[in-house]
SESE-939891 format. One record per residue (C-alpha): y, z, x. Coordinates in steps of 0.5 Angstrom, whole numbers, plus 500, padded with zeros to 3 digits. Example, Ala and Ser with C-alpha at 12.3 -4.5 7.8 and 13.67 -1.06 7.14 Angstrom:
SESE-939891
491516525 498514527 
//
This chain:
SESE-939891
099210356 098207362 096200359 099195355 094189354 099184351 097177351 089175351 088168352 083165347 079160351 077165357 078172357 084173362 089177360 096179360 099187360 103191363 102198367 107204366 107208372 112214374 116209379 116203375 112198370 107193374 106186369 099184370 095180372 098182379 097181386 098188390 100188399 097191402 102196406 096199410 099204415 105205410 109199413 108191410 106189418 112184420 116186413 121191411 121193404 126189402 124183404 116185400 122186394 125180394 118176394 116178387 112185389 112189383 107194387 104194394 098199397 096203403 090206406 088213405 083213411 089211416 094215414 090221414 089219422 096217423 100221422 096225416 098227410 101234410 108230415 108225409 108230404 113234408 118228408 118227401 112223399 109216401 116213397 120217401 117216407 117209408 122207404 118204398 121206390 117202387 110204384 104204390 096205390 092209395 085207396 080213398 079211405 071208402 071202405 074204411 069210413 064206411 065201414 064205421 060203426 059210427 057215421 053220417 052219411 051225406 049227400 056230400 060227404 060223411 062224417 065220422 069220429 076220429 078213432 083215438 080223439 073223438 074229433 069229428 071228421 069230414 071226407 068227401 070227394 075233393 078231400 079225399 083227392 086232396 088228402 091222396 095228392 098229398 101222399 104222391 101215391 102213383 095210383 090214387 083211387 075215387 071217394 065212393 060209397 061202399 054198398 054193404 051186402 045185403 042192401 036191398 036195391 032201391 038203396 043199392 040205386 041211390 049209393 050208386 048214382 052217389 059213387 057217380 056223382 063223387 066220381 066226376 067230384 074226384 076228377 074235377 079235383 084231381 090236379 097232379 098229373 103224375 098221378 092217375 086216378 081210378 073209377 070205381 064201379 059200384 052197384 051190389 050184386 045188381 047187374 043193371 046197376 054194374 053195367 050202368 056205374 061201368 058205363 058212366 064211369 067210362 064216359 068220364 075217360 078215367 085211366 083205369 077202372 076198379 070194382 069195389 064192394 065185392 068183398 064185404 061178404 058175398 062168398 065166391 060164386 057172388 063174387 064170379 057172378 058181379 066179376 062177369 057182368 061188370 069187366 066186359 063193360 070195362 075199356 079192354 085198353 085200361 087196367 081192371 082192379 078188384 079191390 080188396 080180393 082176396 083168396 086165391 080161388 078168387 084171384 083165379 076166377 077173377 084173372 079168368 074174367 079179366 081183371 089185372 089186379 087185386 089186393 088184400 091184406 089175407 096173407 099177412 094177416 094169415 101169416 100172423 095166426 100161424 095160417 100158411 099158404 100152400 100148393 096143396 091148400 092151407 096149413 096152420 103151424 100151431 097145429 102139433 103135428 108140425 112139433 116135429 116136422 123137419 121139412 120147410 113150409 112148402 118144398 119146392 118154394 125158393 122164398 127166403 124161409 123155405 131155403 132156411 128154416 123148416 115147419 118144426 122151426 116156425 111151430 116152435 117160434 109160434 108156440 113161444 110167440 116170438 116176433 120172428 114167428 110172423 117175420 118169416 111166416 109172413 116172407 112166405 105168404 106173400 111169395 106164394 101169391 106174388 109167385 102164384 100170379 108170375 105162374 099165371 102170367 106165364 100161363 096166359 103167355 103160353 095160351 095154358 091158363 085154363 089148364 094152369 087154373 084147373 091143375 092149380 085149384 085141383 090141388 089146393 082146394 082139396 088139401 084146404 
//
């Protein structure tokens, strides 16, 4: 059994669950770092730890280029070699190769340009498997096609029956069984195509089942529009996770349509410009209102910088571009959304959800 389903909430269909990987058991809904190139950028692993992290992701696609997966399968594994015991994702590298200015898409593969020697690369679907088993990520993710929005939809058909194809190339070469390997549902803004991707994929008996290509451009009410066709046609005893997602109005109108898990490399990423998360909406500490400021980021947050430091602190560190500046901006984003996700777990489990969604959102979005 890798999924729990726990808890359902009786006027949405969030849901409260556990995942049981070989590194440790992950309660859901949960929000997953992104540790890209093996490393939380401004962050050591203990300090991701003490956020709440129960699991946290990187990329295949750039492991692969730096410093390949044969050193990080000598070293021991991915955990070993970043220090990480806790349970880890791997995306396949899709979103990534897809992304490039520069490829060529086959009904194979797709080539594309190293980034720093120009070497042609190849991936498909048993390379990117190969290259995943190699990491020893916990969780491992299928080679699919990336539909960029807009697409008209003869185009959004054609990837999709491609992702179906790689999907049953993925489990074919899929080998390790200490690892498990999710579908990924495709199909653009079409909900035919979501409902028949979701239904193919479910006859291959994955373990657990993604939603991708949801976050390249869509905006929100997209994103609830594909979430709601899409998730009921997911098994109700398998994980659901929405690749890539994001902000944290989206997480809540994703939790509220059933998915268990998200990722995105957003508070970090913000953390790095100055831009802090906050119950009352977003803050940017560059701004010289925060000069003087004496209190911390967020009153009421226990996270390592807000017990020690205040906003006059973190505007000054900004404004002299010290390296501590992101450290400990960093340390307080991604607790706000890994205690925002515990908030919500409670919430499904005392039957409250809509209203914790609806206070929570009342309260942010009008100070964003």
């Amino acid at each position: 059994m890798i999924f729990r389903l726990l808890k359902k909430d009786a006027k949405t269909q969030a849901r409260r669950g556990t995942v049981y990987t070989p590194h440790g058991e992950i309660q859901t809904p949960i929000f997953m770092p992104v540790a890209t190139h093996a490393a939380m950028k401004a962050m050591t692993p203990l300090q991701v730890q003490e956020t709440g992290a129960q699991i946290i992701l990187s990329n295949t696609y750039h492991l692969h280029l730096h410093p390949g997966e044969a050193l990080v399968e000598k070293a021991g594994g991915l955990h070993r070699f970043m220090g990480w015991d806790g349970p880890i994702l791997t995306d396949s590298g899709g979103f990534q190769v897809f992304s490039l200015p520069k490829k060529r898409i086959t009904e194979e593969g797709v080539f594309f340009k190293h980034e720093d020697t120009g070497e042609e690369i190849f991936l498909d679907p048993a390379r990117a498997i190969g290259i995943q088993e190699a990491l020893g990520a916990d969780i491992i993710m299928n080679f699919d096609e990336c539909i960029p929005y807009p697409c008209d939809k003869s185009y959004a058909e054609r990837s999709t029956e491609k992702t179906l194809r790689w999907a049953k190339q993925c489990k074919e070469a899929h080998t390790r069984k200490d690892q498990y390997l999710f579908g990924i549902v495709q199909g653009s803004v079409f909900e035919d195509l979501r409902k028949r991707c979701a239904k193919e994929l479910v006859k291959m008996d994955f373990p657990g089942y993604a939603i991708g290509g949801v976050s390249v451009g869509e905006g929100l009410e997209l994103l609830k529009q594909v979430v709601g066709y899409t998730a009921p046609h997911l098994p109700e005893d398998k994980p659901r996770y929405l690749m890539g997602v994001g902000l944290p109005e989206d997480i809540l109108e994703s939790v509220e349509r059933g998915v268990d898990m998200f990722d995105c490399v957003i508070p970090t990423r913000y953390a790095r410009s100055a831009t802090l998360f906050t119950n009352r909406g977003r803050i940017r500490l560059t701004n010289k209102n925060y000069r003087r400021d004496f209190y911390p980021i967020e009153p009421n947050c226990d996270c390592y910088t807000c017990r020690n430091f205040t906003r006059a602190y973190l505007h000054h560190l900004f404004t002299a571009n010290e390296v501590l500046s992101a450290i400990l901006a960093s340390i307080h984003n991604v607790h706000f959304y890994l205690n925002m996700m515990a908030e919500i777990r409670r919430a499904i489990e005392d039957g409250k959800f809509k209203e914790y969604k609806e206070n929570f959102l009342a309260s942010y979005l009008k100070g964003k």
